[in-house]
C-alpha positions, 0 to 999 in steps of 0.5 A: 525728698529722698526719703519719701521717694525711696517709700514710694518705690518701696511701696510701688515694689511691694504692691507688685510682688503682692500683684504678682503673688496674687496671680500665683496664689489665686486659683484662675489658672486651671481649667475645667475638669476633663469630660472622661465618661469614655474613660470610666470602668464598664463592669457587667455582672457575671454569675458567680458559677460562669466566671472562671476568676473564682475558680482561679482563687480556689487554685491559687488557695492550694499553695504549691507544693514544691519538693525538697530540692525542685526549683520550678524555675531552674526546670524550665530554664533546663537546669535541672531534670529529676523526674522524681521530683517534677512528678511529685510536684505536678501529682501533689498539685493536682488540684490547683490543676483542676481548679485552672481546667474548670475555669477555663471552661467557664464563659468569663473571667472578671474580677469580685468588685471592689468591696469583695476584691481579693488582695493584690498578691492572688495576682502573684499567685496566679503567676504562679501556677501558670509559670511553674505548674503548667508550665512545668507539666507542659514540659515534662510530658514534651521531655517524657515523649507523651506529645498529646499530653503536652499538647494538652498542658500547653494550651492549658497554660495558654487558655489560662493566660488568656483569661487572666489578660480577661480578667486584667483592669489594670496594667499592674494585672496585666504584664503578669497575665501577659507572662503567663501567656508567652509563657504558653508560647514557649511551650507551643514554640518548643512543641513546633520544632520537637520532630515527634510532635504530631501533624494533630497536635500542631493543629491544634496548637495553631488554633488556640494561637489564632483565637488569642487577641494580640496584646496591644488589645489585651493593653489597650482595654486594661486602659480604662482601670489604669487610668483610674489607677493614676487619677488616684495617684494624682489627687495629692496633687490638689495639696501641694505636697504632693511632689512628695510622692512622686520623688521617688519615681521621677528620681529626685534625691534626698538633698533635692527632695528637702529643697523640694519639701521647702519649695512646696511649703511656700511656694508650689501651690496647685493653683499655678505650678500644679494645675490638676485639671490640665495635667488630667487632660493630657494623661487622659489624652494619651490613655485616649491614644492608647485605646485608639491605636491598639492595632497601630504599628509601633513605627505609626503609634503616637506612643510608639517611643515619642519624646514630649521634648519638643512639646516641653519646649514648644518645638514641634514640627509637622511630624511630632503628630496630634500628642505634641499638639495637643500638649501645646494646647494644655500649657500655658506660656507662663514661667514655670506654669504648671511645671510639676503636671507637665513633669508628671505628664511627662513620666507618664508618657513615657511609661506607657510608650515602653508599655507599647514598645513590650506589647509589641514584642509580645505580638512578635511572640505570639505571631512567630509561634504561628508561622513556626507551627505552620512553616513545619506543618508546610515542611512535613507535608512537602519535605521542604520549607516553603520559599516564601511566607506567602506560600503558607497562605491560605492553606495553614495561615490566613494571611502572613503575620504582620510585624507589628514595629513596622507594619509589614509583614514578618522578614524570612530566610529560607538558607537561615532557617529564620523568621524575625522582626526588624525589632523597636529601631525599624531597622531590617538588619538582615536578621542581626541579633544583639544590640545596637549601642548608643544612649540606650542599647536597643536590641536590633532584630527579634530573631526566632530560629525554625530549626527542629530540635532533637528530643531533650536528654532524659535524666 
């Protein structure tokens, strides 16, 4: 009797665990695709004679040719000043130079197509030619005193910029881009403060500056070619293997990644732990988001720093917003139920919400290089500052830049001779600089000096 009984809840046992493994095994727990028609690539044909990214590589195939013992970099950090050998830089590349005014001028700017794309490290290159020949050229004429030329260089540089964030479909392209246009902005900003730059030329630089779209934009319309970046990175997943992968970037050591491996081969099969079509629709729901709030300020931005613990754990309250919603409505209740898609969710989220908190820091960039062009235009045409920002309007601005991590309008001090921004932790500290300490250090104030330079030292 107690040899049948034990067979039978032998068998009871086994007839569970196969139940249960069934469940596992069997693809039901996914759901159907996402609709991301939304999200998908626009491409319109450009002649090839009207699109500046073709001029751009003729530029970048003129390999920069940097004199024995010039270091572009150490220039532009005031390292460094050999007139000699920063004007054979700028005479030897002349033609990159002529390449880049060519393309500016040209109505568009957009990559080949994918069968004739050119490898990823012309990027680099046209980093390159922004950073350390414009940007090299544009100080040099500030330095020597020819303030027209340098006006010129700088919004060379800036223009330039500003068609390669055209030209950006990812984000891979686009912080590169973006870096060539601050790039431009320091050398306006330098430009603002010199005494010897003229009423002319700060005209001048204040109207490229206003037709500069801020980078919020800029990021939210690389989002569509960054989405399809991810879905590439996330098709692995359909194996089972694909944790594999993403150890690395989610920062799995070597002892846990064998563990994983071992996991993985009998267990995390994409029907339950991995359910691709439901991590799809909460990546694509936040791409979605990203698009959607390009002007929205970074206190109000559903990304704007927002952690998806409590969406993890189902702890959400009324101000975790329509993301945290949202990822409630693609998890399923279930132990460990897609576990791997909510973890890569996760890191994704992350990713981009420091995409939008940089964005931000570069708005504050571009919007403080326009009230400093205009605070000194104020300041020669009256012999003072003005004692609001207000007072700019609408003779030099349109209207007062707003701060785009709080949504009002840029903080100012007349005594200090500042304009700054209360920065990512929403804190007006008076304008404070450094950092605030805690688990990770955040930099309290973005403080931007309107103090007027003397003319840099000549070697």
């Amino acid at each position: 009797m107690k040899r049948q009984l034990v067979k039978k809840i032998g068998a009871a046992f086994l007839i569970v665990i196969l139940f249960l493994a069934a469940l596992i095994y069997v693809p039901i727990w996914d759901i159907a695709p996402p609709d991301v028609s939304d999200l998908a690539v626009v491409r319109t044909e450009v002649p090839p004679e009207e699109n500046a990214y073709i001029c751009f590589l003729n530029a970048a195939s003129n390999m920069l040719y940097e004199p024995q013992g010039f270091v572009p970099s150490k220039y532009l950090r005031g390292q460094t000043n050999d007139d000699a050998l920063v004007s054979a830089f700028i005479a030897t590349n002349q033609a990159a130079i002529a390449w880049v005014k060519l393309g500016v001028e040209r109505p568009f700017c957009q990559k080949p197509d994918i069968a004739s794309a050119p490898d990823p490290m012309w990027t680099c290159r046209f980093f390159e030619i922004g950073y350390h020949l414009l940007a090299t050229q544009a100080r040099f004429e500030r330095i020597q005193g020819r303030m027209s030329e340098a006006t010129d260089a700088t919004l060379l540089l800036i223009r330039y910029g500003s068609r390669l964030q055209q030209a950006s479909e990812n984000m891979s392209d686009y912080p590169l881009a973006n870096g060539v246009v601050n790039m431009g902005l320091t050398q306006a900003t330098a430009l603002a403060r010199d005494k010897r730059c003229g009423l002319a030329g700060r005209a001048r630089l204040l109207a490229a500056l206003a037709e500069l779209r801020f980078a919020n934009q800029e990021l939210a319309k690389s989002a569509r070619g960054d989405y399809a970046v991810q879905m590439e990175l996330l098709e692995p997943t359909r194996s089972g293997r694909a944790y594999q992968i993403y150890a690395d970037r989610l920062g799995v050591s070597k002892f846990k990644r064998t563990v994983v491996r071992l996991r993985v081969q009998f267990v995390y099969l994409p029907s339950y732990f991995m359910q691709y079509n439901r991590t799809r629709h909460l990546i694509a729901g936040d791409y979605r988001l990203l698009m959607a709030h390009a002007g929205t300020a970074y206190a109000d931005h559903p990304l704007g720093g927002s952690d998806t613990t409590g969406v993890l754990s189902g702890n959400t309250s009324q101000n975790d917003g329509p993301s945290a919603k949202r990822g409630q409505t693609h998890r399923l209740r279930w132990p460990s139920a897609n576990v791997l898609g909510l973890r890569i969710w996760r890191y994704q989220r992350k990713m981009l919400a420091d995409k939008v908190r940089r964005a931000c820091g570069d708005e504050c960039k571009l919007s403080a290089a326009r009230l400093l062009l205009a605070c000194r235009a104020y300041e020669e045409a009256t012999g003072h500052l003005p004692e609001t920002l207000q007072a700019l309007v609408p003779d030099y601005l349109p209207a007062v830049p707003r701060d785009p991590f709080d949504g009002q309008p840029f903080r100012y001090s007349t005594e200090r001779r500042i304009i700054y921004s209360v920065g990512e932790d929403l804190t007006d500290d008076g304008g404070t600089r450094g950092y605030e300490q805690g688990r990770r250090q955040r930099q309290k104030d973005l403080v931007f000096d309107l103090f007027t330079h003397e003319p840099e030292p000549q070697s």
